[in-house]
VEXKE-502591 format. One line per 8 residues: number of its first residue (from 0); their letters; for each residue x, y, z of C-alpha. Coordinates in nm, 4 decimals. Each point is the difference from the previous one (the first is absolute). Layout:
NUM	a	X/Y/Z  ...
***
This chain:
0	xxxxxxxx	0.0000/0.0000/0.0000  0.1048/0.3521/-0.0866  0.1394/0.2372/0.2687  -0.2101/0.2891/0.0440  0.1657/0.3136/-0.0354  0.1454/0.1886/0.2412  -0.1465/0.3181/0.1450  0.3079/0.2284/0.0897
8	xxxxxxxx	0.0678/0.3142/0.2019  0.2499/0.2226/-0.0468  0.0605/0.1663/0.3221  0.2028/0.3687/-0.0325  0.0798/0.1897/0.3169  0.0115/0.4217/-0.0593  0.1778/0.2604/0.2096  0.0494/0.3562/-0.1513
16	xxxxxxxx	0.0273/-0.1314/-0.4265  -0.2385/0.2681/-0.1640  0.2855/-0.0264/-0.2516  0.0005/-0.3672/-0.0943  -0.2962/-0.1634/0.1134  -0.2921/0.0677/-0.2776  0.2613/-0.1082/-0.2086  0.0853/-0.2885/0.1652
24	xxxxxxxx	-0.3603/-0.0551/0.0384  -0.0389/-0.0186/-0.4100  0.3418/-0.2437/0.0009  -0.1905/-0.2718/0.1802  -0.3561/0.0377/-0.0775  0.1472/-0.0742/-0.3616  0.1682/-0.2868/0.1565  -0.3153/-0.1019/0.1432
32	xxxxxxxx	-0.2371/0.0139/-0.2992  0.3219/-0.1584/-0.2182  -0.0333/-0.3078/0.2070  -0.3246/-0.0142/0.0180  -0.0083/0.0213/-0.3737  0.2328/-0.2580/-0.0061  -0.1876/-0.2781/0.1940  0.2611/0.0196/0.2978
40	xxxxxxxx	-0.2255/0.1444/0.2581  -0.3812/0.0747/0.0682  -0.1994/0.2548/-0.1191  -0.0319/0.1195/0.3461  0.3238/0.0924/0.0654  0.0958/0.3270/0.1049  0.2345/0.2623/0.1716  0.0004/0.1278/0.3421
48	xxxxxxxx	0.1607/0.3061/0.0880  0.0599/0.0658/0.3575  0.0866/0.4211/0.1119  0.1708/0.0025/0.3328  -0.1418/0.3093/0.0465  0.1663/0.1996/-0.2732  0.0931/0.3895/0.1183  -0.0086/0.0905/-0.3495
56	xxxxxxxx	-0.3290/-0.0798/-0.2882  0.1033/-0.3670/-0.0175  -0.3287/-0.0938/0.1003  -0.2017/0.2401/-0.2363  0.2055/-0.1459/-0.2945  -0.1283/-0.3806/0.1199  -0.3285/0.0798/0.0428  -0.0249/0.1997/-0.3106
64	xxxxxxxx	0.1184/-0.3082/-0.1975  -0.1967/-0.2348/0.1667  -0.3050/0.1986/-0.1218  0.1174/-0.1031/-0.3912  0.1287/-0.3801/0.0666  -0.1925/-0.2520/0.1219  0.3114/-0.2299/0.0963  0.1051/0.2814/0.2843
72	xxxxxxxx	-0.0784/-0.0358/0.3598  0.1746/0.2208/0.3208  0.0231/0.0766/0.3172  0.0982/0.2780/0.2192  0.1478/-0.0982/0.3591  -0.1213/0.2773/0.2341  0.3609/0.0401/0.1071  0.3451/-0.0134/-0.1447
80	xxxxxxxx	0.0828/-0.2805/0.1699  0.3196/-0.1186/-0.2285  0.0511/-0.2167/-0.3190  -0.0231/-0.3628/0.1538  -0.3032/0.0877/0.1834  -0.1962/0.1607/-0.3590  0.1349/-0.3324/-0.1654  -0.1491/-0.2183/0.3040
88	xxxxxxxx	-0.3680/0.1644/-0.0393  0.0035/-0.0732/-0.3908  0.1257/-0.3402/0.0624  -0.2687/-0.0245/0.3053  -0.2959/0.1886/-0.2087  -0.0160/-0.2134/-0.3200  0.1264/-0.3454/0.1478  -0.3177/-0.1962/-0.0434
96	xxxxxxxx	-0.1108/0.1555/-0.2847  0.3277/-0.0975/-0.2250  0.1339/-0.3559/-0.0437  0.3529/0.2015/-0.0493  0.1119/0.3166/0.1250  0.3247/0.2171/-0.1715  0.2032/0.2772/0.2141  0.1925/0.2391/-0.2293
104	xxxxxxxx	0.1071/0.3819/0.1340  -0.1486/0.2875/-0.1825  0.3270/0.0868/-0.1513  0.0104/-0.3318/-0.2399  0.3800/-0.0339/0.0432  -0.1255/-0.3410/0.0571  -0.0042/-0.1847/-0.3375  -0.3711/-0.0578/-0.0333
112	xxxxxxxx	0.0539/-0.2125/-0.3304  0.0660/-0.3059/0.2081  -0.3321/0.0269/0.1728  -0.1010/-0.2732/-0.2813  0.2737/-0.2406/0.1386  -0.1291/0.0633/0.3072  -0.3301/-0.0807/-0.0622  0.1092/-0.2997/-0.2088
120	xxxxxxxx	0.2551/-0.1349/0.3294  -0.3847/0.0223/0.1993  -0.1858/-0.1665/-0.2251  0.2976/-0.2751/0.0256  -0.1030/-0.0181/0.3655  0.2050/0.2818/0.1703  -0.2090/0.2042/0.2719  0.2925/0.2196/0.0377
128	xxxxxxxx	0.2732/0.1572/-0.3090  0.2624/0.2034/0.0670  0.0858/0.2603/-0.1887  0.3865/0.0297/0.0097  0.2425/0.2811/-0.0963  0.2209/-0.1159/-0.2781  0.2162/0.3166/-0.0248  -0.0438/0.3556/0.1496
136	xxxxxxxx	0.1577/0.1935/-0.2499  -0.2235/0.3174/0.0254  0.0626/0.0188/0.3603  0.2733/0.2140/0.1365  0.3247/-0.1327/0.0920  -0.1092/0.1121/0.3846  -0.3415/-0.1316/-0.0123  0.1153/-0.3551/-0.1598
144	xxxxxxxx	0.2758/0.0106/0.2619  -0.2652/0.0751/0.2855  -0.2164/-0.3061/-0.1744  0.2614/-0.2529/0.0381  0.0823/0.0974/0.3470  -0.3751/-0.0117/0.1268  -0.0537/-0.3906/-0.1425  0.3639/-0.1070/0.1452
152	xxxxxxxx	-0.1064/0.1566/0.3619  -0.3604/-0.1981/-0.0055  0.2414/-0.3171/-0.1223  0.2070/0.0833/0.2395  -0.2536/0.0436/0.2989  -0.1611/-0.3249/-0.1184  -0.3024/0.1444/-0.1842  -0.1072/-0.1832/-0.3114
160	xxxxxxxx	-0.0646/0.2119/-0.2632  0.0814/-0.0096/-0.3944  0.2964/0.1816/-0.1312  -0.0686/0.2827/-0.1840  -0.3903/-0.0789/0.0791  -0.1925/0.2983/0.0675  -0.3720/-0.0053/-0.0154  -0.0966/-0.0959/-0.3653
168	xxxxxxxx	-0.1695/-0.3706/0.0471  -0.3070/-0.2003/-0.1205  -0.1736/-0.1569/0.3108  -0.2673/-0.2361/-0.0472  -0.3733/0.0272/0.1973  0.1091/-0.2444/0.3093  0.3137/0.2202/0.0661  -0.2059/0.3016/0.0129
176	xxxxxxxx	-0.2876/-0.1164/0.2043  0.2744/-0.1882/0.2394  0.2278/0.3862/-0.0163  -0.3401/0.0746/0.2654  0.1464/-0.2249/0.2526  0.3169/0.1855/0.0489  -0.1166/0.3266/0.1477  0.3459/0.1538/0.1568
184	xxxxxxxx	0.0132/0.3054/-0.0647  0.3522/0.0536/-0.0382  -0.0165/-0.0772/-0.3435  0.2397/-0.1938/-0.2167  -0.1396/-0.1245/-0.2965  0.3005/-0.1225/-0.1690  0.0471/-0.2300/0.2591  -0.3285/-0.1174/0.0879
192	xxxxxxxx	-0.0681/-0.1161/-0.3733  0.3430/-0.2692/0.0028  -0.1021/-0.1112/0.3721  -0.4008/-0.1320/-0.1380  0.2125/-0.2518/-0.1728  -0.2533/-0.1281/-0.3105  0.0926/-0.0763/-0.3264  0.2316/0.2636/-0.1206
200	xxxxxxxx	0.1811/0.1368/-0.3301  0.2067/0.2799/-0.1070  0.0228/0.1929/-0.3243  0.2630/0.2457/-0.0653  0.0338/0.3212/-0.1705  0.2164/0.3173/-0.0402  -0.1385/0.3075/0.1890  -0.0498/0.3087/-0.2171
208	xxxxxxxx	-0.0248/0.3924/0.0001  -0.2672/0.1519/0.2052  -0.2769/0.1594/-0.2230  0.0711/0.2886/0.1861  0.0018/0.1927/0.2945  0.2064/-0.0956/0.3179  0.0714/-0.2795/0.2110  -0.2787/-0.0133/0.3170
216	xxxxxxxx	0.2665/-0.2826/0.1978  0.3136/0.1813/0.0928  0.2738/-0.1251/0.2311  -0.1752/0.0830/0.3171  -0.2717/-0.1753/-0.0549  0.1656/-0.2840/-0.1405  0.2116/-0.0334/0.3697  -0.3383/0.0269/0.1690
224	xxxxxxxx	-0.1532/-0.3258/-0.2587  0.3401/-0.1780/0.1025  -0.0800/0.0502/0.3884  -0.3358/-0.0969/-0.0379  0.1067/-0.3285/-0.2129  0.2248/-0.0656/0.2850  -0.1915/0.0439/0.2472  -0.2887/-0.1560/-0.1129
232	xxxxxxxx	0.1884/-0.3183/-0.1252  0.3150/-0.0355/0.2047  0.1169/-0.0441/0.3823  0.3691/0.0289/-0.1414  0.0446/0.3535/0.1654  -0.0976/-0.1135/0.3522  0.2369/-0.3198/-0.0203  0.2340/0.2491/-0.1068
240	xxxxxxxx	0.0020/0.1999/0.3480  0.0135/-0.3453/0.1808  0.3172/-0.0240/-0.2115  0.1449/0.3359/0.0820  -0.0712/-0.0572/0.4060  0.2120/-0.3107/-0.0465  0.2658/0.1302/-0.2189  0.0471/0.3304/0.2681
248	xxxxxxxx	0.0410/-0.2735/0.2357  0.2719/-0.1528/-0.1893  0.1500/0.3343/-0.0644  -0.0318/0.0800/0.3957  0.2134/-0.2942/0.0733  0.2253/0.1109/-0.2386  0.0373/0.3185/0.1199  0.0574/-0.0831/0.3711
256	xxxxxxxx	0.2671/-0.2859/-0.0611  0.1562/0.3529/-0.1885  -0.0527/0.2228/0.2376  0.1419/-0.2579/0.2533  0.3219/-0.0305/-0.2065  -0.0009/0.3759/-0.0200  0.0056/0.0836/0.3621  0.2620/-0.3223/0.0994
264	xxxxxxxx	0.1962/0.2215/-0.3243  -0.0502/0.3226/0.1602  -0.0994/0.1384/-0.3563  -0.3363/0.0720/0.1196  -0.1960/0.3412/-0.0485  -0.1245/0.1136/0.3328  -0.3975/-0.0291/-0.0234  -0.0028/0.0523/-0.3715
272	xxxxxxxx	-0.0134/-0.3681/-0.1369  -0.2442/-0.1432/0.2936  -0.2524/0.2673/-0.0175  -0.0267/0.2128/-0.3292  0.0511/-0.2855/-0.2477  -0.2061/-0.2836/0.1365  -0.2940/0.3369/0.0431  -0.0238/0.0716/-0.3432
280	xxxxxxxx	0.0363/-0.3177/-0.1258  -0.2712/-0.1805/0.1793  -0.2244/0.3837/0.0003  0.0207/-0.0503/-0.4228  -0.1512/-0.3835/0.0307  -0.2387/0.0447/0.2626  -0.1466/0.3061/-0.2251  0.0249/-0.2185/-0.3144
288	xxxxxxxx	-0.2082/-0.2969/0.1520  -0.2136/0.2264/0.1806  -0.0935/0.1350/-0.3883  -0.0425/-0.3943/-0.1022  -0.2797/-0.0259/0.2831  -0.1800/0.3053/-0.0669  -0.0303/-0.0713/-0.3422  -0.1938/-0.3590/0.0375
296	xxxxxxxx	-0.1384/0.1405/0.2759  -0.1428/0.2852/-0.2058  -0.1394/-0.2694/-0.2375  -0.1739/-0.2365/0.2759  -0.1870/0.3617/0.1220  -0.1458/0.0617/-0.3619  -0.0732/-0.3608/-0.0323  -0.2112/-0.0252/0.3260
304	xxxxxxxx	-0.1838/0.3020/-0.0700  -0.1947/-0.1923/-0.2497  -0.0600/0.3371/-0.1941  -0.1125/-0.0693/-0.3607  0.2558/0.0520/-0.2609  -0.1377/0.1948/-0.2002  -0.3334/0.1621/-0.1230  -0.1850/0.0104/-0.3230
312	xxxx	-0.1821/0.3989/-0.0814  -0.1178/-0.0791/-0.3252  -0.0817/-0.2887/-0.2467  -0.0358/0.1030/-0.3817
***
């Protein structure tokens, strides 16, 4: 018996791109209406545009469009509340309504002409493909640099995520009705998707020029997704003080047998070496595991709150 078409999603988070979203818009509605064409998916298919609450006429531009194209759905969280949160209620709005559900950023440096290998990998059986960075030529040498540095610190902390992964994927129905069960809300996408397990494929691609306009994910914010993919998916920095409070003790040990051998050498400093060195030294780690604390504990006082992550103003 014939498989049934697939009715697909495509799920595009928006923050401040007045300059490149309508036409970003047209890029994939054409998409849409090519595979359709095509036999590949349903005739019900469609885009979803998600404004995390735009400052500038995002919004107008969306629901302007969405008055001409059938295929175009939105909403408008109430609050900017950041882009893995605006991806979540996309992924969270149309998960039952989909059998498959694409994330792509507004900016379409994403290659969107492998969404039909994606969609082929799911009809293989896949309920989750990876869309993987082939080569970042178009990025700066700073930003690429920054890139490799943030997946080798989540490697490095234990956190399994992709290489040069970010958030363009295909997940199937039953990963996005099971994405309700994880409700933390220090969100991680990138590593919740790899620890569902499922059936899982990649397809790679090489990133291209924005359409325009300028980056919304600068380095700040990519240090704060790296501390919340930590945090959320590693204990490594806590083992890591219980390793510094026994390497001081080493050190300690150390540093009495010398200032033992010192004073039976007379070459000892009168007061300096047992009091100023030992204060700064241990000062600096107590500080530095103090930090390690407050941030999990910072993330176990949002968590308990139980406040919702995120709010939906408007539904076109």
């Amino acid at each position: 018996m014939e498989t049934p078409l697939p009715v697909l999603g495509i799920i595009v988070p928006c923050y401040n791109e007045k300059d490149i979203i309508a036409d970003s818009i047209v890029k994939l509605l054409e998409l849409i209406r090519q595979f359709t064409g095509s036999g590949i998916i349903d005739g019900k298919s469609f885009l979803a545009v998600v404004d995390d609450r735009s400052r500038d006429n995002s919004w107008d531009i969306i629901r302007e469009m969405s008055s001409r194209h059938r295929e175009l759905k939105a909403i408008r969280l109430a609050a900017n509340r950041g882009h893995q949160y605006a991806l979540l209620a996309g992924l969270l709005e149309y998960s039952e309504v989909t059998d498959c559900l694409i994330s792509v950023d507004a900016d379409l440096q994403d290659d969107i002409g492998v969404i039909a290998k994606m969609i082929e990998k799911f009809r293989q059986g896949n309920d989750i493909v990876f869309g993987v960075r082939n080569k970042r030529k178009p990025d700066a040498a700073f930003k690429r640099a920054t890139a490799y540095g943030f997946y080798r610190l989540m490697n490095l902390f234990g956190v399994n995520v992709l290489h040069n992964h970010a958030d363009f994927r295909l997940t199937s129905r039953r990963i996005n009705v099971e994405l309700k069960e994880f409700s933390e809300v220090n969100l991680f996408l990138r590593g919740i998707f790899p620890f569902m397990g499922f059936n899982t494929a990649v397809v790679y691609y090489d990133r291209r020029e924005r359409l325009g306009g300028k980056s919304k994910y600068p380095f700040r914010r990519m240090v704060s997704l790296a501390l919340d993919g930590i945090t959320s998916f590693s204990t490594v920095p806590l083992r890591f003080i219980t390793f510094i409070g026994f390497l001081v003790f080493i050190i300690c040990l150390f540093l009495m047998g010398y200032a033992l051998w010192a004073y039976l050498t007379h070459r000892t400093i009168a007061g300096w070496f047992s009091t100023v060195l030992p204060f700064y030294f241990l000062g600096g780690v107590q500080i530095l595991c103090i930090g390690i604390l407050g941030e999990y504990l910072g993330k176990i006082y949002k968590e308990v709150k139980r406040r919702p992550r995120f709010t939906v103003d408007e539904r076109i």
